[in-house]
NURO-298370 format. One line per field, with one value per residue (C-alpha): x, y, z; residue in three letters. Coordinates in pm, 1 decimal, always signed. Layout:
N
c1	[X/...]
c2	[Y/...]
c3	[Z/...]
residuo	[Ala/...]
//
This chain:
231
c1	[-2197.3/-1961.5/-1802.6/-1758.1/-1610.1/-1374.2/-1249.8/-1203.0/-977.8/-810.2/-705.6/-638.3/-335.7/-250.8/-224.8/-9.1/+200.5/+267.5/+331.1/+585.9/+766.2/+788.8/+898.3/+1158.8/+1246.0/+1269.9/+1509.2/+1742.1/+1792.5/+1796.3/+2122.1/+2271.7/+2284.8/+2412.2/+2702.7/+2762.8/+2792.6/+2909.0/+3148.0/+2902.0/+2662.0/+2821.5/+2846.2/+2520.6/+2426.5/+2692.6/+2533.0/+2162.4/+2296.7/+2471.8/+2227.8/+1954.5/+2178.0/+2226.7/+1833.7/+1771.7/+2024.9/+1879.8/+1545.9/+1677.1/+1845.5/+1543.7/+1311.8/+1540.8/+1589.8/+1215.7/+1157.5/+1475.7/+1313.1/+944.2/+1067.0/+1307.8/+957.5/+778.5/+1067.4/+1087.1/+728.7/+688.3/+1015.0/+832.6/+510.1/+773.7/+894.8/+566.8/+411.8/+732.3/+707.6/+319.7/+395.5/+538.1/+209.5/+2.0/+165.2/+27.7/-277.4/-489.6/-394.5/-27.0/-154.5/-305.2/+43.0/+247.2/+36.0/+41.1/+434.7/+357.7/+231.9/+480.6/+747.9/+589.3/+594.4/+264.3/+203.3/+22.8/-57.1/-297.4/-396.6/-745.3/-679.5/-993.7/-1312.4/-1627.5/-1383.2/-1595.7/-1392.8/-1126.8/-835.5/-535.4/-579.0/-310.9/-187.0/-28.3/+275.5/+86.1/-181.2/-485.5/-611.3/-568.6/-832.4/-725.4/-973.5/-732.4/-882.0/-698.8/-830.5/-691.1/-539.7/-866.5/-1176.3/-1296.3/-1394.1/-1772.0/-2005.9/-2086.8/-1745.9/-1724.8/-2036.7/-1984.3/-1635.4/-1800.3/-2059.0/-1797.0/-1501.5/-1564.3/-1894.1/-1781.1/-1417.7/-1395.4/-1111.2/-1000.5/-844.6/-1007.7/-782.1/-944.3/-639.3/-661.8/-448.2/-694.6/-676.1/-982.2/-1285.2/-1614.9/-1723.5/-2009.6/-1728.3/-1487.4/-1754.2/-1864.8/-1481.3/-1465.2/-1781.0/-1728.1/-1313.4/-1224.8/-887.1/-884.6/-564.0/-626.0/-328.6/-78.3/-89.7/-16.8/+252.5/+375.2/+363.8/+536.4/+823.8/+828.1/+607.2/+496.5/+158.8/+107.8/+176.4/-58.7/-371.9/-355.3/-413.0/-856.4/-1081.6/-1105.7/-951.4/-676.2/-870.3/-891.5/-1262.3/-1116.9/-801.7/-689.4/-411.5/-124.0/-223.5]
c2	[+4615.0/+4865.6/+4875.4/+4489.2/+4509.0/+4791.3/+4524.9/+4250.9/+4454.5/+4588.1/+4230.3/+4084.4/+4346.3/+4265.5/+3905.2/+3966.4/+4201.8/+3922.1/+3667.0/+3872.2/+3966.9/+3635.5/+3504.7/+3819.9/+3678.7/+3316.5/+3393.5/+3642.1/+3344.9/+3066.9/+3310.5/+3343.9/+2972.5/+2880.7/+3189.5/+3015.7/+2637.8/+2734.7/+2434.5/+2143.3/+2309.4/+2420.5/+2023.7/+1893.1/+2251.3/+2129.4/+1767.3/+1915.8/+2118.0/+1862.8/+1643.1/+1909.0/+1922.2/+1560.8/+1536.2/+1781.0/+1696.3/+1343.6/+1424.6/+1659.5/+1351.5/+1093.6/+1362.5/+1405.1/+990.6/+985.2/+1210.4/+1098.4/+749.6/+837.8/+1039.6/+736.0/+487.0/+799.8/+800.8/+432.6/+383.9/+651.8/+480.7/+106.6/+235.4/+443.6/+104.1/-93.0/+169.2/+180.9/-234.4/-208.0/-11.4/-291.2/-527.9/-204.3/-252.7/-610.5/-768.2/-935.3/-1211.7/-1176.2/-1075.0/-1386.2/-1571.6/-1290.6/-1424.7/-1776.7/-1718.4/-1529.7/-1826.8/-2052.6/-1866.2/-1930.3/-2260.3/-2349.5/-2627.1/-2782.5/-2455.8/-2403.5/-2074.3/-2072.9/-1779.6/-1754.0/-1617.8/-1867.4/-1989.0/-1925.5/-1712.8/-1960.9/-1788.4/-1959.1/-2280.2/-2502.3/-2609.1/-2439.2/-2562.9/-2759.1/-2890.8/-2685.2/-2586.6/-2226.6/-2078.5/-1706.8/-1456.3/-1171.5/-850.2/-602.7/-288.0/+70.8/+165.5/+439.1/+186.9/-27.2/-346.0/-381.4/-600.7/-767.4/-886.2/-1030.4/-1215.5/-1404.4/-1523.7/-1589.8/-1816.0/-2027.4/-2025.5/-2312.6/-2463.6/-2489.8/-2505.6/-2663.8/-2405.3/-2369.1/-2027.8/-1825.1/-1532.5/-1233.3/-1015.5/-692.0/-392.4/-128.3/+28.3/-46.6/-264.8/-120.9/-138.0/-418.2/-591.8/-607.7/-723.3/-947.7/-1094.8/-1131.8/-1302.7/-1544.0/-1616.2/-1445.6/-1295.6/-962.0/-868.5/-473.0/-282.4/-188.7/-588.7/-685.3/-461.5/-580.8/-946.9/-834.9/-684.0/-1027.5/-1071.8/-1414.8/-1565.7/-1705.2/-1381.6/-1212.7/-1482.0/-1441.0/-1085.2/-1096.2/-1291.5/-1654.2/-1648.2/-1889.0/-2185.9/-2366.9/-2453.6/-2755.1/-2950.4/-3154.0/-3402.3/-3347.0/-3476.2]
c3	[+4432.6/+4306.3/+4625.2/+4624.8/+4263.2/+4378.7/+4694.5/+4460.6/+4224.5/+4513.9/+4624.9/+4294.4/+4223.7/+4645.3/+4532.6/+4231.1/+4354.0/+4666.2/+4415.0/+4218.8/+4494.7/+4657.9/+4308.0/+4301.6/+4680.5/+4548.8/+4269.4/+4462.4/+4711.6/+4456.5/+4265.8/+4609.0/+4658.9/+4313.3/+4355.3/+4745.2/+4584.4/+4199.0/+4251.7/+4320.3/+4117.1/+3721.9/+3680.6/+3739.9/+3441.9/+3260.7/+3248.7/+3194.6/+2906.5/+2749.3/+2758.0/+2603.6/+2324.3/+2297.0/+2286.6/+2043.2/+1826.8/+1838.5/+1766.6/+1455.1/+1350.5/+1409.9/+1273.2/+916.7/+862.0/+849.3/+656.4/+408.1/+461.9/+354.0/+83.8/-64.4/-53.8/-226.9/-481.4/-484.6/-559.9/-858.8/-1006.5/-925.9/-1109.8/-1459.8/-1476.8/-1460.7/-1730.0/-1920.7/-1936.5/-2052.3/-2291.5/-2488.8/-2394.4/-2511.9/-2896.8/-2890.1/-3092.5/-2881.5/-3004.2/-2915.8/-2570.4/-2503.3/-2618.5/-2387.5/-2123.1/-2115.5/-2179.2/-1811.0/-1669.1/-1829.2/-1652.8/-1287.3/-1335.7/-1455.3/-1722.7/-1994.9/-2126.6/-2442.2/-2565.1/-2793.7/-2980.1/-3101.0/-3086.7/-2922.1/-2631.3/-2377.8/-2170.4/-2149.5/-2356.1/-2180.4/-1944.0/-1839.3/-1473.9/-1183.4/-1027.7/-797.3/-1001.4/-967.1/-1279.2/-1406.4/-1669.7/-1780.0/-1965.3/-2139.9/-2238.7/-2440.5/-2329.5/-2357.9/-2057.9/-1974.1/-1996.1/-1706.6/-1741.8/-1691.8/-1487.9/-1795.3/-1896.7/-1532.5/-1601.7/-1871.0/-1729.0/-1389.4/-1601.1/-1767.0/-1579.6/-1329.1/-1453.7/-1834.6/-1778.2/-1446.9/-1305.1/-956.4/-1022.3/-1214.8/-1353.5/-1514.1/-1670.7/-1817.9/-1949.6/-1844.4/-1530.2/-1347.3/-1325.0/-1248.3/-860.2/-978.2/-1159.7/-877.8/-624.3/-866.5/-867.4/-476.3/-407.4/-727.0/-629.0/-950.3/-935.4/-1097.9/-1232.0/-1336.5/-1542.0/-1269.2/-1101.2/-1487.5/-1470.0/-1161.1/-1279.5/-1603.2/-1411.3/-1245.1/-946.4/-929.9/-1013.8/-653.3/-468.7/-747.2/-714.2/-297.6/-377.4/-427.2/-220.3/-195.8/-549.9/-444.9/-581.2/-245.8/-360.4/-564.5/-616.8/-901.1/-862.9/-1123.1/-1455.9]
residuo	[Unk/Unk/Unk/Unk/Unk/Unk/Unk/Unk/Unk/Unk/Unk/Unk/Unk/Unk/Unk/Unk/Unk/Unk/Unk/Unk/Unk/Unk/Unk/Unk/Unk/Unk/Unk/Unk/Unk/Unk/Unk/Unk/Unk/Unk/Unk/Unk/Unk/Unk/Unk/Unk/Unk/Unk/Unk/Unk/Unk/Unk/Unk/Unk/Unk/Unk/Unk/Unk/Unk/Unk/Unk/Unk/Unk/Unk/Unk/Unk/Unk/Unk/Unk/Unk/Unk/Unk/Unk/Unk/Unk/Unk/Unk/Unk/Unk/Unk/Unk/Unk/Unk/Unk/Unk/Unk/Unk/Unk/Unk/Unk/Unk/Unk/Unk/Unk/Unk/Unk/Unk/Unk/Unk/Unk/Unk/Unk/Unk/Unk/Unk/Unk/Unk/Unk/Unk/Unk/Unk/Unk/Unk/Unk/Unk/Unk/Unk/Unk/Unk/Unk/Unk/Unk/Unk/Unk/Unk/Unk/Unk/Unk/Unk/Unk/Unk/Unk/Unk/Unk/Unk/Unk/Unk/Unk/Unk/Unk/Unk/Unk/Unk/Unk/Unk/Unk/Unk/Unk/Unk/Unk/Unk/Unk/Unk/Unk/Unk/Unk/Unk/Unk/Unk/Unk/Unk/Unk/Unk/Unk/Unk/Unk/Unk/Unk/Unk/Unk/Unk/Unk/Unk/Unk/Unk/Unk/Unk/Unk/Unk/Unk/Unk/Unk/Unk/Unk/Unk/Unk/Unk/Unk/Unk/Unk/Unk/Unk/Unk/Unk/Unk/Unk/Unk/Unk/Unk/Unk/Unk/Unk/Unk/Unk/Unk/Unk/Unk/Unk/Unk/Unk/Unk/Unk/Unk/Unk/Unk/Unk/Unk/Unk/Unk/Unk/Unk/Unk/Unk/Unk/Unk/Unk/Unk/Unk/Unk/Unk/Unk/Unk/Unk/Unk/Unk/Unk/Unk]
//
């Protein structure tokens, strides 16, 4: 066995030595040729280099613009979310009462009609109702939160109960200037076609996002349950 070993070593280094010598052999002849033919060859180098260094460069310059690009929608999005924050600030010094007003005034400015705010206690959910631009009937529960509750299952309950079978609405809007609702309360919304509207949509539809992009946004919430013709 130790013989065997000694063999196999034996022809290993036999093997690489072979192989570096032909390789030595390979590139003597390969530099002869290039010397014997320098004047058909130093174009087709020249062409090969240049267009190494065209490729890198290019990928240098690809590789920067995406990275310029994905940090401008980084920068674009903090500056998107200052602004909503910086607008809900303003909501967050409202009564409640005044929030309900602010949004119906919301809904006013997207078109929708025939809008009545309860602005009181005992509405059954149904703070502001009125019309959407094309007729379906809007009913819109406003809670004044702080910004670091959730709204609970509960709350989503007791709008889900009146909404449509007390108030008869096709979209059901459920706005709110905290920042989230609980996971029961957001399921809740989907299966029921409530659209949830949590602090940061608000903002968005403050800073003028319209209603119709904003009620596509959860479920089924788009009303297409039930249609009224235009009163």
């Amino acid at each position: 066995m130790a013989a065997q070993r000694r063999r196999r070593r034996r022809l290993r280094k036999r093997t690489r030595r072979q192989v570096q010598g032909g390789g030595i052999v390979a590139a003597v002849l390969c530099a002869a040729w290039v010397a014997g033919n320098w004047a058909a060859v130093w174009p087709v180098l020249l062409i090969v280099l240049a267009t190494a260094v065209a490729g890198t460069t290019g990928w240098g310059l690809w590789r920067a613009h995406r990275a310029a690009v994905g940090q401008d929608r980084q920068w674009r999005a903090q500056e998107e979310a200052k602004a909503r924050e910086l607008s809900m600030t303003e909501v967050d010094a409202l009564s409640w009462q005044d929030f309900e007003h602010y949004v119906a005034d919301l809904c006013r400015r997207d078109g929708c009609t025939k809008i009545v705010v309860s602005g009181k206690s005992g509405d059954l959910g149904a703070d502001v109702i009125g019309l959407l631009p094309d007729g379906r009937k809007l009913v819109v529960q406003c809670k004044k939160y702080a910004p670091h509750r959730s709204v609970s299952s509960q709350d989503m309950q007791k709008f889900v109960g009146t909404a449509r079978p007390e108030h008869g609405a096709d979209v059901a809007l459920f706005v709110t200037t905290c920042r989230t609702f609980t996971k029961a309360a957001h399921g809740l919304a989907v299966r029921q076609d409530i659209v949830a509207l949590h602090r940061d949509l608000l903002g968005s539809w403050v800073k003028g996002a319209h209603l119709d992009t904003l009620i596509a946004l959860n479920g089924r919430g788009d009303g297409t349950t039930k249609r009224r013709s235009p009163a």
